[in-house]
C-alpha positions in Angstrom: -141.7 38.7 170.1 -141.7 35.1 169.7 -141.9 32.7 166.7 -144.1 33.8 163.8 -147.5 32.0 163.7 -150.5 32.4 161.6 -154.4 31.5 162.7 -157.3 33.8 163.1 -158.4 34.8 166.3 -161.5 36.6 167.8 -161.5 40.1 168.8 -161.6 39.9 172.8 -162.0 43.5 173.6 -165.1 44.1 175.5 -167.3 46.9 175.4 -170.4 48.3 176.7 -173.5 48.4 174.6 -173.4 52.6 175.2 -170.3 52.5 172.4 -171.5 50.5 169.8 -173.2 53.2 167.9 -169.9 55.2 168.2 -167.9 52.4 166.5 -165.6 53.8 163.5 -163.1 51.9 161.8 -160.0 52.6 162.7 -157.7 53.8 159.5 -155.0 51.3 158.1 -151.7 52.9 158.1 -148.3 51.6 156.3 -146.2 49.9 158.6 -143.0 48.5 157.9 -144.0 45.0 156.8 -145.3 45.2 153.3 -147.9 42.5 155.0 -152.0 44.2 154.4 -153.8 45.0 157.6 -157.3 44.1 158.1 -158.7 46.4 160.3 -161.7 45.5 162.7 -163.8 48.7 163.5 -163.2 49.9 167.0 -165.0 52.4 169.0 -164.6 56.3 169.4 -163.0 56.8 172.5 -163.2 60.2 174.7 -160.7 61.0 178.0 -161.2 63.4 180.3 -158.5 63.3 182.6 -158.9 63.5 186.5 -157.3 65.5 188.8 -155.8 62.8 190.1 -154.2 61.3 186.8 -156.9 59.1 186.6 -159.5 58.9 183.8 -163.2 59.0 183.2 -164.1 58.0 179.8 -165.8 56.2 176.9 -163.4 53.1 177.4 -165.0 52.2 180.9 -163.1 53.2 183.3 -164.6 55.2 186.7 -163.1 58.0 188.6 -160.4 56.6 190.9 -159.4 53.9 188.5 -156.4 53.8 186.3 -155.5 51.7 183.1 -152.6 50.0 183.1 -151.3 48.3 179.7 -148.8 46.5 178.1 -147.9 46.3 174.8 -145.0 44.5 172.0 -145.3 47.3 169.2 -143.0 44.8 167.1 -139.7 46.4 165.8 -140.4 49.9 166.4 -137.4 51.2 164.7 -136.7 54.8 163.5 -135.2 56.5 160.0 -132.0 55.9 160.6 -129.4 52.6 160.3 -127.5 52.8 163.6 -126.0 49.0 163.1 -124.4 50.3 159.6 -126.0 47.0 158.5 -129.8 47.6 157.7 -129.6 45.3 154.6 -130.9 41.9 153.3 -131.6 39.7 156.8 -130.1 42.2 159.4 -132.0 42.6 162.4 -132.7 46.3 162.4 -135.2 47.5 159.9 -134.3 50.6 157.5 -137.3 52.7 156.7 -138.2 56.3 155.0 -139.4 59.1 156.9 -142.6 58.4 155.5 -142.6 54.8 156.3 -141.8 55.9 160.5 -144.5 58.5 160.7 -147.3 56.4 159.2 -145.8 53.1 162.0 -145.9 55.8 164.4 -149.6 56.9 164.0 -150.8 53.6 163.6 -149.1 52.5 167.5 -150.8 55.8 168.8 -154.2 55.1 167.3 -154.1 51.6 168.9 -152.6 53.0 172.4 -155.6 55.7 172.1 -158.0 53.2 172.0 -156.3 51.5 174.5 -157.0 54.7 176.8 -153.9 53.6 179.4 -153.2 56.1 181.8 -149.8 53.9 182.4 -148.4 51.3 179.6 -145.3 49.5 179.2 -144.0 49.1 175.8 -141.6 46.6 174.1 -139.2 46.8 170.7 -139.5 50.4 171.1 -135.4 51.4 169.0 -134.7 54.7 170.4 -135.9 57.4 172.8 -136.7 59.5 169.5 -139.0 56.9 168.5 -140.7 56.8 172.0 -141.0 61.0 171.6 -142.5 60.5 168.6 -145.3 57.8 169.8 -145.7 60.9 172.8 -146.0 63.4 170.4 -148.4 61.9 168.3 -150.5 60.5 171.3 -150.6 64.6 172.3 -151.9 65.3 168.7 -154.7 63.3 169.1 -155.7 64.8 172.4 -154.1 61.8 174.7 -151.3 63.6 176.8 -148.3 61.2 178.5 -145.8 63.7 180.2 -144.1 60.8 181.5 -141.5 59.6 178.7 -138.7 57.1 179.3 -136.9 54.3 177.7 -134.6 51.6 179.2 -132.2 51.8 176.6 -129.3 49.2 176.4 -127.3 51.4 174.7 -126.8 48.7 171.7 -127.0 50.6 168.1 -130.5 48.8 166.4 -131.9 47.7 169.8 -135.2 47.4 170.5 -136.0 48.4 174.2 -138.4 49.0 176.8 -140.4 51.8 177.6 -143.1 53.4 179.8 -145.5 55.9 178.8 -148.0 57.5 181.8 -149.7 60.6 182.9 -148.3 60.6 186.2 -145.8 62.6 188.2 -142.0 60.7 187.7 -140.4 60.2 191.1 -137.7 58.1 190.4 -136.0 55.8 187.6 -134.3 52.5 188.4 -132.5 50.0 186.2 -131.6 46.5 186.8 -130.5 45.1 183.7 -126.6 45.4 185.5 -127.6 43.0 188.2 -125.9 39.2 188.0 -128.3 36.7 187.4 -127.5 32.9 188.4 -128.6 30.2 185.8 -130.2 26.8 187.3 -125.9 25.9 186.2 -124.4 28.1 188.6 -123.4 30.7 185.6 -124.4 34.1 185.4 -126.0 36.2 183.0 -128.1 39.2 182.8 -131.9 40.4 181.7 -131.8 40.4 178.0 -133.2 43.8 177.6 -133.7 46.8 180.3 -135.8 45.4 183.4 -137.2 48.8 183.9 -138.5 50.4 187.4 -140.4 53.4 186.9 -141.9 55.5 189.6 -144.6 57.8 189.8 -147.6 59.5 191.6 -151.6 59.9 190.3 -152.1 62.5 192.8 -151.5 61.2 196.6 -151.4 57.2 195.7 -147.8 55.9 194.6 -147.6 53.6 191.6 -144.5 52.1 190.1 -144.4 49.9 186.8 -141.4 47.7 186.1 -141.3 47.4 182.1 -139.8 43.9 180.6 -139.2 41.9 177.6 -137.8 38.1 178.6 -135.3 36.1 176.3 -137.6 35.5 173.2 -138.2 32.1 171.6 -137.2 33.0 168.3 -133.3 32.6 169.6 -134.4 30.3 172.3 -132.3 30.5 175.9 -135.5 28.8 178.1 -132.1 28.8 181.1 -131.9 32.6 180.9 -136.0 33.4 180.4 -135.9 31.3 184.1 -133.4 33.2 185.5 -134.9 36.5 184.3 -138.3 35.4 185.5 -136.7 34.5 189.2 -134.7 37.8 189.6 -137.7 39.6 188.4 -140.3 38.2 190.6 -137.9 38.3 193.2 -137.3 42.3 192.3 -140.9 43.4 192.4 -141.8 41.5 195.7 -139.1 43.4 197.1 -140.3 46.8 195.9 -143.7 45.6 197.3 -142.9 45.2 200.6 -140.6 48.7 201.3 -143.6 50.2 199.7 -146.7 49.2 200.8 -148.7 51.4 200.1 -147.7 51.4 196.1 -149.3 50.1 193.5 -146.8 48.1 191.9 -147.5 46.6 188.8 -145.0 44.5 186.0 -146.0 44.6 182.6 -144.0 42.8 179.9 -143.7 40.4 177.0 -142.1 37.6 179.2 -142.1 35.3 176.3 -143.9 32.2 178.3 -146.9 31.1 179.0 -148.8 29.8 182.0 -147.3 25.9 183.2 -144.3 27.0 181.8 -141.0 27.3 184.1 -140.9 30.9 183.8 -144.3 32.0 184.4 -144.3 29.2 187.6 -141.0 31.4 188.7 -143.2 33.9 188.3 -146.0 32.8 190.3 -144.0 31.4 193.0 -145.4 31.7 196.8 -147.9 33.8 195.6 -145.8 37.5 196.3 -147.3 38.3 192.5 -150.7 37.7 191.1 -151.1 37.6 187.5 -154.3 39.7 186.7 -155.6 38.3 183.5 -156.1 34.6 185.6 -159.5 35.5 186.3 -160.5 35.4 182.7 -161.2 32.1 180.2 -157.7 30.5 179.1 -159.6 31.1 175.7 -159.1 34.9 176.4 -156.4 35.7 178.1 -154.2 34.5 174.2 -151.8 37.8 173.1 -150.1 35.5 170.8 -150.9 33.0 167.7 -147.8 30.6 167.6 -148.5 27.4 165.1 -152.5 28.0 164.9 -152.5 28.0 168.9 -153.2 31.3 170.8 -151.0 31.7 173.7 -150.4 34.1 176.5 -147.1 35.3 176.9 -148.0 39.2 177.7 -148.6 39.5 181.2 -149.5 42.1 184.0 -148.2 41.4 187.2 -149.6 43.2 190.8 -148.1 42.6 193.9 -150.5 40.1 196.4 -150.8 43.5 199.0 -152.0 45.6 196.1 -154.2 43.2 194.2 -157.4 43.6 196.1 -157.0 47.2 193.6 -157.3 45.4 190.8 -160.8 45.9 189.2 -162.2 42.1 188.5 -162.4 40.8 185.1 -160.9 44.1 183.4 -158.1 42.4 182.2 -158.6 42.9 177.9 -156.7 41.6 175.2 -156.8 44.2 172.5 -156.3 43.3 168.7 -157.3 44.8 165.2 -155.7 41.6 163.4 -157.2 38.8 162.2 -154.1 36.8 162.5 -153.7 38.3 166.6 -152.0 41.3 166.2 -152.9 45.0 167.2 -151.8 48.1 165.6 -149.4 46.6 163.6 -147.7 44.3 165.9 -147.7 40.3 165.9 -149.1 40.7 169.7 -152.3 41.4 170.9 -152.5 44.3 173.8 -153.1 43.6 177.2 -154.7 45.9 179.7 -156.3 46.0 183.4 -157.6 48.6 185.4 -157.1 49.3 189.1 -158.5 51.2 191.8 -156.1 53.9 193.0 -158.9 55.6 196.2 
């Protein structure tokens, strides 16, 4: 999440001819916000699951090639007040029953269009609400055995998770680890910098899930220091497994130019996926009339020959941006995993 902004933007999903004539709309749901939806119609989409966790389907992808996605659901929070202060201006968001079950099939619809065979998610309150988002996904015939949230362990926080229909090998969190401002003082990732590790049959993949200092609070010192620990993190990971796919996804708050996303960039250990595409496209984010990219996918340099060329897709249902109920556009890539 980042400031609040308010322009309308073109739909930059891309599809082949072959789906047009299956385009339905997709249904409005109540979300939190009392704020109308606008739906734009978005095509059926089909998934046949390979047996190597990869996917043939409707949404374009070939056989050896998995989606990877990242998505800000926006303030994903459950039925119940965990702060004891869900009133007025407090942060976390009280809603019915009702209210959470028509938020969570909204998200699912969007991440089944989406079609991800691995996603990272942001603002996501509680591992109940992550089930949920699971559980509904199964419902509609789009399976994620692989469930986990980097929980901070503060009551009303909103987190980051990973959803994927791969095999979980291991779990790592880094949100403990010192980081060193430009000052000399320390702090820490804002929210869980989550390492997740998995398999899609013989080929290793691991997806680190984050959410940088936001702008709406602004700390551009600690987005920097998030975004050099981070890069420095998944480099690392790259290089005792080189064979891995290794892949950040998160809302990192910044946008290319910027300090952070530089950090980011730095040396070239990290390739940013969506750089191949228009600046005009690669937008997940209207701040002040501008669109702006401050979602990203990362893949390390030894792994980025995988990455399929010009798949990287913004998804949104919004004219003002968003997708499925969120402020933020979706942003997905695919990759080659033979």
């Amino acid at each position: 999440m980042w400031l609040g902004g308010g322009a309308c933007s073109s739909l930059y999903v891309r599809f082949s001819f072959a789906l047009l004539a299956g385009f339905i709309a997709l249904a409005p749901a109540a979300a939190c916000s009392d704020e109308a939806i606008t739906p734009t119609p978005v095509p059926n989409v089909k998934s046949d699951s390979g047996t190597d966790g990869s996917t043939a389907s409707d949404s374009g992808k070939g056989a050896g090639v998995i989606r990877v996605a990242n998505f800000n659901v926006r303030r994903y929070f459950d039925a119940f007040c965990q702060s004891n202060d869900c009133t007025g201006t407090a942060f976390e968001e009280l809603v019915t029953q009702a209210q959470f079950d028509a938020r969570t099939e909204q998200i699912a619809k969007a991440v089944a269009l989406i079609d991800p065979d691995v996603i990272s998610l942001e603002e996501v309150e509680t591992q109940g609400c992550l089930d949920a988002l699971a559980a509904k996904l199964a419902s509609m015939g789009k399976t994620y055995p692989l469930v986990h949230l980097g929980e901070t362990g503060g009551n009303g926080s909103v987190d980051v998770g990973v959803l994927s229909r791969g095999t979980l090998t291991e779990v790592k969190t880094h949100r403990q680890v010192p980081l060193v401002q430009a000052d000399g003082t320390k702090t820490t990732f804002t929210r869980e910098f989550l390492e997740v590790r998995m398999t899609f049959g013989a080929k290793a993949v691991v997806m680190f899930a984050a959410h940088f200092r936001s702008k709406a609070t602004d700390d551009p010192a600690r987005r920097l220091a998030e975004a050099k620990a981070a890069q420095a993190i998944v480099a690392k990971v790259g290089t005792e497994l080189p064979d891995a796919l290794v892949i950040l996804g998160g809302d990192l708050n910044d946008t290319p130019g910027s300090e952070p996303i530089k950090a980011m960039d730095l040396g070239g250990a990290l390739v940013r996926v969506a750089s191949d595409l228009p600046a005009a496209k690669q937008g997940t984010y209207i701040f002040g009339g501008v669109d702006q990219a401050i979602d990203h996918i990362y893949v390390v340099k030894g792994q980025a020959s995988r990455y399929v060329p010009m798949s990287a897709t913004v998804y949104r249902d919004d004219p003002k941006g968003g997708f499925g109920g969120s402020d933020h556009g979706s942003l997905a890539a695919d990759f080659s995993i033979e």
